[in-house]
C-alpha positions in Angstrom: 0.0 0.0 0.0 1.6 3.4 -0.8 1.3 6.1 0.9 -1.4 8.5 0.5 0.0 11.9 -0.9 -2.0 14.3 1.6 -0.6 12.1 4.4 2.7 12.2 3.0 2.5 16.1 3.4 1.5 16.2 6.8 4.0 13.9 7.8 6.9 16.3 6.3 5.0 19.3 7.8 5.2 17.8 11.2 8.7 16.5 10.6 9.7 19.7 9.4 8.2 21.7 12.9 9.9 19.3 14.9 13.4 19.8 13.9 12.4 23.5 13.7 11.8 23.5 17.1 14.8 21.2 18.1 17.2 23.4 16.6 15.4 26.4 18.2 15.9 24.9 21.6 19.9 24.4 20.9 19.8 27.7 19.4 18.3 29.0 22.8 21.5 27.2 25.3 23.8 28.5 23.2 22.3 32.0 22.7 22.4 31.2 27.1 25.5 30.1 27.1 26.9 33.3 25.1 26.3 35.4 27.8 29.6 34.5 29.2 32.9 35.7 28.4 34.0 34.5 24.7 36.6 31.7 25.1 38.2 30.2 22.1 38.5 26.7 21.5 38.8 25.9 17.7 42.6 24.9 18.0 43.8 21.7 17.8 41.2 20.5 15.4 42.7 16.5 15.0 42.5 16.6 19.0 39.0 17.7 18.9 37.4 15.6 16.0 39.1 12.6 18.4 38.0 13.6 21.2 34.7 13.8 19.7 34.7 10.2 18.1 36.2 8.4 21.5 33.8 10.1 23.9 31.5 11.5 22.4 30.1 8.8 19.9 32.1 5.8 21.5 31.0 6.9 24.4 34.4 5.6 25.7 33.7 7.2 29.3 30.3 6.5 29.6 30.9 2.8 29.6 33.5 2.6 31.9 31.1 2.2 34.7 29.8 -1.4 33.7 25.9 -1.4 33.9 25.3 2.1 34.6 27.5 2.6 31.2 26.0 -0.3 29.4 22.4 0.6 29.2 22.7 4.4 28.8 24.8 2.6 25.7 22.0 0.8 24.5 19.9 3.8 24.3 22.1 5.6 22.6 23.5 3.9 20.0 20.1 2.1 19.5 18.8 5.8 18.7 21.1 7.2 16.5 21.1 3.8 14.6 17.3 3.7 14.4 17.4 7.2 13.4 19.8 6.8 10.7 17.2 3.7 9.4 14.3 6.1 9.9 16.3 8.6 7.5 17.1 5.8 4.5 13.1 5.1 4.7 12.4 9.0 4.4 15.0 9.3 1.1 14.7 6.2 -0.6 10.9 7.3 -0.7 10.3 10.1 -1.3 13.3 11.1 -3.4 14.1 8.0 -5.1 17.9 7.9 -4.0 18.2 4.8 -3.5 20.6 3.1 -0.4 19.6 -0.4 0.0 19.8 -3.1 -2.4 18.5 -6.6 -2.3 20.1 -8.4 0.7 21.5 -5.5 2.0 17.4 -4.1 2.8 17.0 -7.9 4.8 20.1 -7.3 6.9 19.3 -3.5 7.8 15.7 -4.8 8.6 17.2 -7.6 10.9 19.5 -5.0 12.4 16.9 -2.9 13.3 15.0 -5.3 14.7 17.4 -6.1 17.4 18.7 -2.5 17.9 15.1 -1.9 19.2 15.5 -5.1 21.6 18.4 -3.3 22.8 16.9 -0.1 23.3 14.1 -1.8 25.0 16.5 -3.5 27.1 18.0 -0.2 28.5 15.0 1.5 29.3 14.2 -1.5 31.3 17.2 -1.3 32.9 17.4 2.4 33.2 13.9 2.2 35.0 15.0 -0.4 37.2 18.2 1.1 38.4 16.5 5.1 39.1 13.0 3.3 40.2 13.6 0.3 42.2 17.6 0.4 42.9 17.4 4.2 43.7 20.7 5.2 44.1 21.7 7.9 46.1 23.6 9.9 43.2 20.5 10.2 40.9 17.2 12.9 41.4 14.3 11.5 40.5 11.7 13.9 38.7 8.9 13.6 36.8 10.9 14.2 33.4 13.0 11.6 33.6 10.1 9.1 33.8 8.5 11.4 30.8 11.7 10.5 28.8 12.1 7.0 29.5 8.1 6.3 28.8 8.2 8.4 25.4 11.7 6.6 24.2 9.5 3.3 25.2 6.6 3.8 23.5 8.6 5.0 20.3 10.2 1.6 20.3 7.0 -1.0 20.6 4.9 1.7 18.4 7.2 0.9 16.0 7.0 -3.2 16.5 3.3 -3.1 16.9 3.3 -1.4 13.2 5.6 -3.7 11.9 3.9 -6.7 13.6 0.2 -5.4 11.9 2.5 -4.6 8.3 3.4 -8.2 8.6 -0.5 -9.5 9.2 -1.8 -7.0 6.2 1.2 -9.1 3.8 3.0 -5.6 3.0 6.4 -5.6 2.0 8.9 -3.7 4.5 9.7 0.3 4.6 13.3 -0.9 3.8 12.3 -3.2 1.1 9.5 -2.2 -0.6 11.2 1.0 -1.8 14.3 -0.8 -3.7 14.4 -0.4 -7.5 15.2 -4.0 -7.4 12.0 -6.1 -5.8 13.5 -8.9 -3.4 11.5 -11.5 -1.0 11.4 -10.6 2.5 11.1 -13.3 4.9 9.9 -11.7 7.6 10.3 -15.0 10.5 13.9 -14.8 9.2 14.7 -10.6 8.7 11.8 -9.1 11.2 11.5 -11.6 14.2 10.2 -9.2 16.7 7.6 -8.0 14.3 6.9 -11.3 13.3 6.2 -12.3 16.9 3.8 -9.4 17.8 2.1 -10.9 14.1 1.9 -14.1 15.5 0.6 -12.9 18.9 -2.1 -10.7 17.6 -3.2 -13.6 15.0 -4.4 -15.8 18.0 -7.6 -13.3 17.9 -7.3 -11.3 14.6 -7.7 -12.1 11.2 -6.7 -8.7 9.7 -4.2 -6.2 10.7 -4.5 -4.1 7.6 -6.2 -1.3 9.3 -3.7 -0.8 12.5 -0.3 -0.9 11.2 -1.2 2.6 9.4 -2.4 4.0 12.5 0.7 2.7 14.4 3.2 3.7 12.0 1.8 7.2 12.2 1.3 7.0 15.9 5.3 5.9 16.0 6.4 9.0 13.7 4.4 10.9 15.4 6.2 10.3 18.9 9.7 10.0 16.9 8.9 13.4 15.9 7.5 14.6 19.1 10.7 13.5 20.6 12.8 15.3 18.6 11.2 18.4 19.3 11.0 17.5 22.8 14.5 16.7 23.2 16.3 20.2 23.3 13.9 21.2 26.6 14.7 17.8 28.4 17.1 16.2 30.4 17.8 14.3 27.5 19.4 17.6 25.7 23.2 16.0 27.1 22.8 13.5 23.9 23.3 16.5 22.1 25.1 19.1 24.1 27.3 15.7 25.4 29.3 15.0 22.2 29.5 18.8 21.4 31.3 19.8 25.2 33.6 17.0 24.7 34.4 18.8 20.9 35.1 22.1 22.7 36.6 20.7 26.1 39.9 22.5 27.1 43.0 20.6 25.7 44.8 22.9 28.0 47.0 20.3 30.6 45.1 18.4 32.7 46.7 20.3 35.9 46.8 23.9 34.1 44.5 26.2 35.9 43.3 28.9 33.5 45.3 31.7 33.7 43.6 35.1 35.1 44.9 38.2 33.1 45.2 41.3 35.1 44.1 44.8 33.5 44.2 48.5 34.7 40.6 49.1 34.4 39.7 46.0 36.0 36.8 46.2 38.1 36.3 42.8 39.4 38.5 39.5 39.9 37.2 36.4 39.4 33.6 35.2 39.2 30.7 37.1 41.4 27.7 36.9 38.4 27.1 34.0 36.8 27.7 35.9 33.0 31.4 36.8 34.4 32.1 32.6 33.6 33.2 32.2 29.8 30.8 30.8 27.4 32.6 27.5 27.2 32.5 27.7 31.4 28.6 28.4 30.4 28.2 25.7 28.0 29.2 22.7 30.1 26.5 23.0 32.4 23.9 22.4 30.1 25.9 18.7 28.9 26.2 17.8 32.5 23.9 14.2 32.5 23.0 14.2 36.3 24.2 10.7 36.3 25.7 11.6 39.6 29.5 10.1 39.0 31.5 13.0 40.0 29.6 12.9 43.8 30.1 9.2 43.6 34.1 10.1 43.7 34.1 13.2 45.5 36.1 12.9 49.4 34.1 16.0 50.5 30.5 14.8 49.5 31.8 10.7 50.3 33.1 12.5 53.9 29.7 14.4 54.2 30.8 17.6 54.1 28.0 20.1 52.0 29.7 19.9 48.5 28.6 17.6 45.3 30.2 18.6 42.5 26.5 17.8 40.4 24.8 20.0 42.4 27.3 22.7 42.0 26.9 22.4 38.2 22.9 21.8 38.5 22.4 24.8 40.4 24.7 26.9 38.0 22.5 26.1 35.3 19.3 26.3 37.3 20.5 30.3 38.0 21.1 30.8 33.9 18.0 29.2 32.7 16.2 32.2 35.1 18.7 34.9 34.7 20.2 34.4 31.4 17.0 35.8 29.7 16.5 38.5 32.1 20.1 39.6 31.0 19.0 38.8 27.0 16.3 40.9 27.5 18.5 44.4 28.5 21.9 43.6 30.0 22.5 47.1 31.2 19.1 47.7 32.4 18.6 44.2 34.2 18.9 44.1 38.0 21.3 43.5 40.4 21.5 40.5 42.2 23.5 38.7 45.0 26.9 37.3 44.1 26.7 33.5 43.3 28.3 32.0 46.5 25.5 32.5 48.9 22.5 33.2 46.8 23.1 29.9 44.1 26.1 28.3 45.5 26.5 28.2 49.5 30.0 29.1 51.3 31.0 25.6 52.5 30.3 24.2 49.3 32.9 26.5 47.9 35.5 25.7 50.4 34.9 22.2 51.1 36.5 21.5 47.7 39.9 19.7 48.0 40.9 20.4 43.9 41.6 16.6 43.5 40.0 16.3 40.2 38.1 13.0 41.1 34.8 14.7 39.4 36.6 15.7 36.3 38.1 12.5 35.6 34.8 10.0 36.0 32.7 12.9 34.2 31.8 11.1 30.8 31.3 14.7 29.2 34.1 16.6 30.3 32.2 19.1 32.9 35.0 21.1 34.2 34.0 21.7 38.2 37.0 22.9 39.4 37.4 26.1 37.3 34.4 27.0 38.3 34.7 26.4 41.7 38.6 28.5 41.7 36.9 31.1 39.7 34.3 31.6 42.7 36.9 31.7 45.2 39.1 34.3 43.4 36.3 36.2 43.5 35.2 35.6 47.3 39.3 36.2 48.3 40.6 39.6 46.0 36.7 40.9 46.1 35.3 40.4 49.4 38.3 38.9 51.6 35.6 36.5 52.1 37.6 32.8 53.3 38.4 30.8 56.1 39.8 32.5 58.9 42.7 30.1 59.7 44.0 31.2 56.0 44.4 34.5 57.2 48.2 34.1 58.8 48.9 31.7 55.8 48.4 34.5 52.9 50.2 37.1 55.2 53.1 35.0 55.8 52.9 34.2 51.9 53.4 38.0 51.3 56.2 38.6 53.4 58.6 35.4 53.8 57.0 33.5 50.4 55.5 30.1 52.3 52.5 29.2 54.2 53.9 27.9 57.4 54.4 31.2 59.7 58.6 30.6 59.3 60.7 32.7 58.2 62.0 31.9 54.7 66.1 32.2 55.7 65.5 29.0 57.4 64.3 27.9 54.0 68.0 25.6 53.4 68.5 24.6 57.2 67.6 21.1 56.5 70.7 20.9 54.0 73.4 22.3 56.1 76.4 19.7 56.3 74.5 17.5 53.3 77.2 19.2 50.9 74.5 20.3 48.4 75.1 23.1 45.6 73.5 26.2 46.5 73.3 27.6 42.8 73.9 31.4 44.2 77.3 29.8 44.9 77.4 27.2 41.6 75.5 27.0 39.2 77.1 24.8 36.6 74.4 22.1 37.9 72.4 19.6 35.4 69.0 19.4 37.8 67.6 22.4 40.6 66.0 20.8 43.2 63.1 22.9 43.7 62.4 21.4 47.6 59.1 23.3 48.4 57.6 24.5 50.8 56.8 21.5 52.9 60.1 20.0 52.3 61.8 22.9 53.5 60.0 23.6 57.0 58.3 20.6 57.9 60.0 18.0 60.4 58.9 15.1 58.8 59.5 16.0 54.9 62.5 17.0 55.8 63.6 14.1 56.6 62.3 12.8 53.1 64.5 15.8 51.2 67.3 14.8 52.7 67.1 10.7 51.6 66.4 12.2 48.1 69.4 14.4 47.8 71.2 11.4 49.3 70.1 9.2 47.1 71.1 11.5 44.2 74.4 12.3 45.4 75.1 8.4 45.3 73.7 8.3 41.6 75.9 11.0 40.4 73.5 12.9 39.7 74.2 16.8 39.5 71.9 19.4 41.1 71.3 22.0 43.0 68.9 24.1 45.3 68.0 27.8 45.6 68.3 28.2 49.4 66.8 31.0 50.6 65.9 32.2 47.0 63.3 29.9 46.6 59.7 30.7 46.9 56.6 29.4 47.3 55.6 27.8 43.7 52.3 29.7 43.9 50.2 26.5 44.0 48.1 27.0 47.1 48.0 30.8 46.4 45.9 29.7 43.0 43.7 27.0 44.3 42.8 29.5 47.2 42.0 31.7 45.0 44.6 34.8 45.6 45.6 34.7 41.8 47.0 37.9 42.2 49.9 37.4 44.9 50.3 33.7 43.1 51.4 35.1 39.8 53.9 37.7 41.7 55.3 34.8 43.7 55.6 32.4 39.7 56.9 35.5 38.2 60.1 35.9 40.8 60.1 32.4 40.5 60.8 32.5 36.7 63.2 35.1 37.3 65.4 33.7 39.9 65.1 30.1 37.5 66.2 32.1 34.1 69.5 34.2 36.2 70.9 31.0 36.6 70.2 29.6 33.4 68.2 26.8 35.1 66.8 23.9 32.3 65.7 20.9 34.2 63.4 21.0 37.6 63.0 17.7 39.9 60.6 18.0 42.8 59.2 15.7 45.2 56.3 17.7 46.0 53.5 16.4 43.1 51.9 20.8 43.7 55.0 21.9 42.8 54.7 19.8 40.0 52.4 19.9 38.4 52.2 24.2 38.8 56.0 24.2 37.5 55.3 21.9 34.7 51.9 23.1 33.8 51.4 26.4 34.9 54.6 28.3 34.5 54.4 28.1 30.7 51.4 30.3 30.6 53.7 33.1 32.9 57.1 32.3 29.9 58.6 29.4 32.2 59.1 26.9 30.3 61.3 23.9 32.1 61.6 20.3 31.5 59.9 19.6 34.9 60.1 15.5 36.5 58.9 14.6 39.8 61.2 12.4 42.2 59.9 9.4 41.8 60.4 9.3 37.7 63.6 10.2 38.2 64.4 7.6 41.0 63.0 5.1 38.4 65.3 6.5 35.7 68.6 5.6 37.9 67.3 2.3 39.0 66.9 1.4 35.6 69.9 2.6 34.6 71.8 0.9 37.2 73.0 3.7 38.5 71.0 3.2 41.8 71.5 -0.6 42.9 69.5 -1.5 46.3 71.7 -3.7 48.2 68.6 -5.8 50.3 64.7 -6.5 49.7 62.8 -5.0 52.9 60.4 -7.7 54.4 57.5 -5.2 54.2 54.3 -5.6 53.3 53.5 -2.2 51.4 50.4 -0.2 50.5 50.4 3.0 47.7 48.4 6.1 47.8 47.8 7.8 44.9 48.4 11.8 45.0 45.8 13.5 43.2 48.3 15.7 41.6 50.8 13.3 40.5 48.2 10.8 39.4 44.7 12.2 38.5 46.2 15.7 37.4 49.8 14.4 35.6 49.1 10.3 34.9 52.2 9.1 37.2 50.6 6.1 38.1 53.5 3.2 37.5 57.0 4.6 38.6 56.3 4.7 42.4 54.9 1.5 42.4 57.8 -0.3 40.3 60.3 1.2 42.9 58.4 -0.2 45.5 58.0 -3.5 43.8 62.0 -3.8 43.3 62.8 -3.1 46.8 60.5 -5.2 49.4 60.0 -9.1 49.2 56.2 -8.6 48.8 53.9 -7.6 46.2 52.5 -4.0 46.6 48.7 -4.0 48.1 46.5 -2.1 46.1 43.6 -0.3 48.6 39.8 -0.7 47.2 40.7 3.1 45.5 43.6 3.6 43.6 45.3 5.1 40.3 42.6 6.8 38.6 40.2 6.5 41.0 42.7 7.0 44.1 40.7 8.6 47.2 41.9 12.3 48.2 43.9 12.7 51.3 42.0 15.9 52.4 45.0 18.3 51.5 44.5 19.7 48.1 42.9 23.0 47.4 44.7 24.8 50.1 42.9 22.7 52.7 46.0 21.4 54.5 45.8 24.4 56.3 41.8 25.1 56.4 40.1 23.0 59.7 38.0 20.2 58.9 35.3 20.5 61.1 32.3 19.2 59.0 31.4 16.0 58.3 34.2 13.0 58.9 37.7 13.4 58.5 39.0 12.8 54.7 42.6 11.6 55.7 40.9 9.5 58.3 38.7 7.4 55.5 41.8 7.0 53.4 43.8 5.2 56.5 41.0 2.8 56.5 41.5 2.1 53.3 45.3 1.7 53.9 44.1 -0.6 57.1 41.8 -3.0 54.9 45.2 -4.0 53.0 46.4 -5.3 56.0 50.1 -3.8 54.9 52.5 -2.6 57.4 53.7 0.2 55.5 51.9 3.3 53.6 54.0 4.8 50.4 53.2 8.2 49.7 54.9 10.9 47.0 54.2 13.8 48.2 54.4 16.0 51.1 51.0 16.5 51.8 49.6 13.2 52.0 52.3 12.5 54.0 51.4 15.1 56.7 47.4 14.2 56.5 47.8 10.5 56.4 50.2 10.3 58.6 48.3 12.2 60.9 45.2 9.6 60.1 47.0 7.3 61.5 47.8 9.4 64.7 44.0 9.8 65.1 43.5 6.2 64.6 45.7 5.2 67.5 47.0 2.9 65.0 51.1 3.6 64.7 51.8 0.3 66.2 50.1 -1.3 63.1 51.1 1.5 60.4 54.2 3.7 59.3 53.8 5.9 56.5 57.2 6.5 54.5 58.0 8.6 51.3 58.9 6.2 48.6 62.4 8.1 48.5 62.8 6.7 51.8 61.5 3.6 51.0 64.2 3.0 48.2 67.0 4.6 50.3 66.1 2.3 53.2 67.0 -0.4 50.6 70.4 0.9 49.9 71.8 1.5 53.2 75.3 0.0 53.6 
């Protein structure tokens, strides 16, 4: 039966409103989201079109999760398959290009056929998990069950007109419209439909007058869909794939740098239009699937922050004000900054920077930025932040660290070590850039001085700053103070080019990740390692040869900024592997999804006083291995784990050691 020429019309008028009204709705987020300050991220096109193909069709990230990942799958490929059939019906007939060719129509058919099975299969599961499972991570509202019912019905629409095609004898959509007739045997290409035939034969003799009404009743929900789709939850399967086109390829650790101006009137973010539109943008791909508050220490410690709800209430604020500000920019009200009136105080400071959100995000949402922008703000506009940071930024001003010393004791933990001060030599291959931690801490200093030790008997040349070193400006920029940070990196990058300084090894992972990512954007550029790739270097080049195993049984934390931020996942663990008898413990989070240690984000010297303690969670962690020993790189976890197990009353059971020491331990004559 063909179809009926007035019908026909109608179908393309209403086909034609739909996508009218779908691209309206995109066309309104991003009219939204360019209210924000313009950003540009065309570069690095290959990058992007990748990035794109892995993610955002592949959905590389959103499967990573197992069943979660699976059936959001399903539904998505299912679609874009089904609607890429729905478009060969639509040309081959009404504009006689034809696609399919004899067998090639029976396989699509068959395909299709199970596609829907498997989008039926997803929104089973989807309803099951959100319904009956009810995680804690997901919201339930009325639109998601409006989503989930209308993607339902568009699928056994569709089989109930196939089912009463079959019963009336027509040929297939697929089929029926190839210049070259070929036999369709639907039991064999159309099973489902072919079952629903089979089914509604037990009591009908004729379907000829319902597959019509069904196949009009599927388009017209397909195309209700559509038009639906830009206004719904379900907008991240477009806005999704587009945010991972246009996230930043800047590196992973690189805050974005804040460029100061004479006729600047405010610093960072108070308004929610002061974000750049790319900022803007990512809140409308966010999918509320709740994985970045699934990995978050703060939200997992029950402090106030989820990083979903940050993003969901960003977006909440720019579906109401952005058209107010559309309307007449210069004539629209005032209203209260963000943190407060959208975003609430602790949220804001409960963050510890360690990127957990980011990386489990299967759309590249970018919480932190947004987070740092809102504190530059709340520090350089309001000196609005914890009080305990008050003697930290004025000791930052005046003797360039955080920890209320004064900075000519910077070198006192190398006097009689016999280390290079480059003020007095500086023909030197590495500077050790010791930090601040390193340098007036007790306990890290203990861990500088096995490093340089350790070098020294690799024959490894290098040398320190002493007192000329500063504070690397790290805490400075996750606190927010962008200003006095970018002094601090700048005298930095001075003091590094008057000695004609080329390579930088640290073993703090902040300093880092700041010297390797940061200080390009201020013109300091250094070939930057951390200690424990360099440690791994020697041994492998047999210039470090431990001299004993050590009987311990060992487990590793993962820093945030040396694994999450810079990918250093496998040296510290191969050093640690090569010098103790027994293999290396991995706790129930690690690498990539390593818990936090509470220190990040300039909390290592904030209080914790809400919620449970986040170093506290992680030494349970460490205490579920049953190890003996905890191997940290870095400074900070060292300090706040080793303080966890303090609070624990648990020293008897568990030592925490640097892996430095770790390795030197195993070399001792």
């Amino acid at each position: 039966m063909e179809p009926d020429p007035i019908w026909l019309s109608a179908m393309w008028g209403i086909a034609i409103a739909a996508v009218i009204i779908f691209f309206y709705g995109i066309y309104r987020k991003a009219r939204l989201a360019r209210l924000g300050v313009p950003e540009k991220r065309s570069d690095r096109k290959g990058e992007r079109i990748k990035s794109l193909i892995v993610y955002g069709i592949l959905q590389k990230r959103v499967i990573r999760e197992g069943y979660p990942g699976v059936f959001h799958s399903f539904i998505f490929w299912g679609f874009v398959f089904l609607l890429i059939v729905t478009g060969i019906v639509f040309i081959q007939m009404d504009f006689g290009f034809y696609i399919l060719y004899g067998d090639s129509c029976n396989y699509v058919t068959l395909l299709a056929d199970l596609v829907g099975l498997m989008v039926l299969a997803g929104v089973f599961l989807a309803f099951y998990r959100r319904y009956i499972k009810k995680p804690s991570r997901l919201t339930r509202r009325r639109e998601d069950a409006v989503a989930l019912t209308l993607i339902f019905l568009i699928i056994i629409t569709g089989f109930l007109a196939e089912g009463f095609r079959i019963m009336d004898g027509q040929p297939g959509p697929l089929c029926r419209t190839s210049p070259v007739p070929h036999p369709l045997d639907d039991a064999l290409w159309s099973p489902v439909g072919s079952a629903f035939a089979w089914f509604f034969g037990l009591f009908m003799s004729d379907g000829g007058s319902l597959w019509p009404v069904f196949w009009w009743l599927h388009m017209a929900l397909a195309f209700a869909f559509i038009a639906y789709l830009p206004f719904s939850k379900l907008s991240h399967i477009i806005t999704g794939p587009l945010n991972t086109y246009f996230r930043s390829l800047r590196p992973k650790g690189a805050l974005r740098k804040m460029e100061f101006k004479d006729d600047m009137e405010t610093f960072g973010v108070q308004k929610i239009e002061q974000f750049t539109d790319m900022q803007l943008w990512d809140l409308y791909a966010c999918m509320e699937c709740g994985r970045c508050q699934d990995r978050c220490p703060a939200h997992l410690t029950d402090k106030p922050l989820t990083p979903k709800k940050v993003i969901t209430d960003l977006r909440d604020h720019l579906n109401v004000r952005g058209p107010v500000l559309l309307k007449n920019k210069e004539k629209a009200e005032e209203v209260p900054p963000l943190v407060a009136s959208v975003i609430q105080y602790d949220e804001i400071w409960s963050c510890t920077t360690c990127r957990a959100c980011q990386e489990h995000c299967p759309v590249f949402v970018e919480h932190v930025d947004k987070i740092i922008d809102m504190r530059r703000s709340m520090v350089m506009m309001e000196s609005s932040f914890p009080n305990e940071l008050n003697p930290v930024l004025r000791n930052m001003e005046t003797q360039f660290n955080p920890y209320m010393m004064g900075n000519d004791e910077r070198a006192d933990w190398a006097e009689d070590l016999g280390i290079k001060v480059l003020s007095q030599d500086k023909d030197v291959e590495y500077l050790y850039f010791v930090g601040c931690t390193a340098s007036f801490d007790d306990r890290n200093k203990k861990v500088a001085v096995a490093f340089a030790k350790i070098m020294k008997e690799a024959g490894v040349s290098f040398g320190i700053l002493g007192t000329e070193e500063k504070c690397c400006g790290e805490p400075l920029r996750r606190i927010g103070n962008e200003y006095l940070a970018q002094t601090m990196i700048t005298e930095n990058i001075n003091t590094f080019k008057k000695y004609g300084v080329k390579k930088i090894v640290t073993a703090c992972p902040h300093c880092f990740n700041t010297l390797k990512n940061e200080y390009p954007d201020f013109e300091g550029t250094f070939e930057v390692i951390h200690h424990t790739e360099l440690l791994s270097n020697l041994m492998k080049e047999g210039k470090i040869r431990p001299s004993k195993k050590l009987p311990s049984i060992v487990t590793y934390h993962d820093s945030c900024y040396l694994g999450r931020y810079n990918d250093i996942y496998d040296q510290p663990r191969e050093i640690v592997d090569t010098v103790t008898t027994s293999k290396l413990k991995e706790m129930e989070d690690n690498r990539r999804s390593g818990f936090c240690c509470g220190a990040g984000g300039g909390r290592m010297w904030m209080e914790e006083t809400l919620g449970s303690r986040i170093n506290e969670k992680r030494i349970q962690h460490a205490l579920d291995t049953r190890a003996d020993t905890l191997a940290s790189a870095c400074p900070f976890c060292l300090i706040m784990l080793g303080d966890g197990i303090k609070a624990k009353d648990m020293e008897e059971k568990l030592k925490i050691m640097d892996v430095a020491e770790i390795l030197a331990s195993s070399i001792e004559k």
